[in-house]
C-alpha positions in Angstrom: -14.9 -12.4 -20.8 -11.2 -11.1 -20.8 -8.8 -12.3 -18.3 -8.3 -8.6 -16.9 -12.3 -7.7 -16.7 -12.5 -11.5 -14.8 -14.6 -10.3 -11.3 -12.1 -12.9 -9.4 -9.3 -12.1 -11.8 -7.4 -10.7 -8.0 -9.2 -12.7 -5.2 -6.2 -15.1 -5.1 -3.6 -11.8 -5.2 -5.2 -8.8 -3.8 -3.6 -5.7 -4.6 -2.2 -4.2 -1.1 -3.9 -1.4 0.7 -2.8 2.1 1.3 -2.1 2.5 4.7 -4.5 5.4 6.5 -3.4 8.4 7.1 -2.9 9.6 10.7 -5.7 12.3 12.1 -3.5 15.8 12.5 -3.8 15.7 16.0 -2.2 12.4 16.2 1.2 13.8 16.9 2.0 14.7 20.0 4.7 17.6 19.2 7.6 16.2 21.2 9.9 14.9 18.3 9.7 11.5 19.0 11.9 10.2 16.1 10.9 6.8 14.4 8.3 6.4 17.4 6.4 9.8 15.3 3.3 8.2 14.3 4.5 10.5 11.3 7.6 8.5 10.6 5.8 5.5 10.7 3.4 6.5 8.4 5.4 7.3 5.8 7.5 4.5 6.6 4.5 2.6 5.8 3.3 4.7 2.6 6.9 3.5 1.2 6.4 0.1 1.7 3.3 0.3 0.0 4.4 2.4 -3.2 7.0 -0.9 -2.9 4.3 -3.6 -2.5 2.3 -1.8 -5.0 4.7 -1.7 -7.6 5.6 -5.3 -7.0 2.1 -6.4 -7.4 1.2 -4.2 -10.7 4.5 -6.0 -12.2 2.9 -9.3 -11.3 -0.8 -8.6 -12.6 1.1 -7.4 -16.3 3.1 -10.7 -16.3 -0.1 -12.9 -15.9 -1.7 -11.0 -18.8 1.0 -11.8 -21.0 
């Protein structure tokens, strides 16, 4: 069995999880800034395009 089709090839690494998206009503209207659950969710969806990226670039370097 290759390395990459291993079932336990990413148990040690686990590729990061994309944060959930808020319900539409979750906003309460008033502008609150960074407080926004809005803000913070795409505050969030950055870091995990980020952490994502990162942990891609470490699964190609263990292939190689």
């Amino acid at each position: 069995m290759s390395e990459i089709n291993r079932p336990d090839r990413h148990l040690s690494d686990p590729a990061p999880r994309a944060p959930d998206e808020p319900d539409a009503f979750a906003c309460c209207g008033n502008e609150c800034g960074e407080s926004c659950v809005w803000t913070i969710y795409q505050h969030a969806c950055r870091r995990y395009e980020r952490d994502l990226l990162a942990w891609q670039t470490r699964q190609l370097e263990q292939e190689g």
